[in-house]
Residue, then its C-alpha position, 0 to 999 in steps of 0.5 A: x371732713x365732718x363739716x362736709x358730710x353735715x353739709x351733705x346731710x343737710x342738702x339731702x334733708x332739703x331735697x327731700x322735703x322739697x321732692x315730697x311737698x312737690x309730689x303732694x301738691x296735687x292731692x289736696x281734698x280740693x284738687x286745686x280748685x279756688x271756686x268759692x261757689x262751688x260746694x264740692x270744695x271741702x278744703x276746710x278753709x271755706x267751710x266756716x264762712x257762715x260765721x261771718x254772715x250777718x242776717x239780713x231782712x228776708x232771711x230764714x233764721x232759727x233760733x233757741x230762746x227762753x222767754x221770761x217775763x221782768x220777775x224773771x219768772x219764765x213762760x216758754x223756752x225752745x231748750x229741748x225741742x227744735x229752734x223756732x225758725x222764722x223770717x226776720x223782719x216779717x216773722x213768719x213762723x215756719x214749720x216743715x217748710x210751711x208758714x204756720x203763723x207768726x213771731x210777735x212783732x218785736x221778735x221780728x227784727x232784733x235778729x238783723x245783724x247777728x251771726x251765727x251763734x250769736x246771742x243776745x237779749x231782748x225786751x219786748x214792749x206789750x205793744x210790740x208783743x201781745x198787746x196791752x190788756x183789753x178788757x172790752x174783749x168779752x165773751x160769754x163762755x160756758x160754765x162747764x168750760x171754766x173753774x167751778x168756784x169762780x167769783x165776779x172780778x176774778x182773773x184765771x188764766x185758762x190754757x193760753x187766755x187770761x179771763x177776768x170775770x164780770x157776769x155769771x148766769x147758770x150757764x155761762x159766765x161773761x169774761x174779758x178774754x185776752x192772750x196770758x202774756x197780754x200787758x206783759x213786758x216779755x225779755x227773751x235770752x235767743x242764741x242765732x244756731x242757722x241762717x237759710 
């Protein structure tokens, strides 16, 4: 007789189990829909799909990055402040929607096939970053504008310009101006954080 009621018992279970996950079948969050272009289904099992994306030329990515020089020393990092957004292969910077300048060129592509929160390191030539340094580029500047105790073949870095001096009047002194990071070998850590 027990080997009856157990059998039963066991029956009752399964019908059961069957009855409650057919009467639930219909109130899943997606309501049964399958349409992958539809962004109402939050199923969750599409939900992550961004994670198999890789960027393509033309995308819109942003990215955190710690730039440094080959010293290790490091000039600029995006950590605690908004990812620099920018267009892969072109890369023009974008800021609130409007394009306000551009990446140098060798930031330009390396970000092509990465996924979302992938993460690399790149090294940046002069010539792809900020050009090799030219000392034909020389301007005179005012004396009021520059260090007092500056001397002939001095070379200061002034905001984001690096000035080598090579002629002084009283008022003004000749310097080749050139960008801080130019004749630099750049190395950037980037971590790809979204892909627009």
């Amino acid at each position: 007789m027990n080997l009856k009621v157990t059998a039963v018992c066991f029956i009752a279970i399964v019908a059961l189990f069957l009855f409650v996950g057919c009467t639930n079948m219909g109130n899943d969050s997606n309501n049964g829909n399958t349409d992958l272009n539809n962004p109402d289904d939050n199923s969750g099992i599409y939900n992550n799909l961004n994670q198999f994306v890789k960027v393509k030329a033309g995308d819109t990515v942003s990215v955190y990055y710690v730039g440094k020089l080959t010293d290790g020393n490091v000039f600029d990092s995006s950590v605690g402040k908004d990812p620099l957004t920018f267009v892969a292969g072109t890369g023009e910077m974008i800021v609130n929607g409007k394009i306000v300048g551009t990446v140098v060129e060798g930031f330009r592509t390396p970000v092509i096939g990465m996924k979302v929160g992938d993460k690399k390191t790149i090294e940046i030539s002069p010539e792809q970053g900020y050009g090799a340094i030219n000392e034909d580029n020389k301007q005179w500047i005012p004396k009021e504008q520059l260090p007092a105790d500056l001397n002939i073949d001095q070379v200061i870095i002034v905001g984001q310009y690096r000035l080598k001096v090579y002629e002084m009047n009283d008022q003004n002194v000749l310097a080749s101006v050139n960008h801080f990071l130019a004749g630099q070998t750049l190395i950037f850590d980037i971590i790809l954080v979204s892909i627009n």
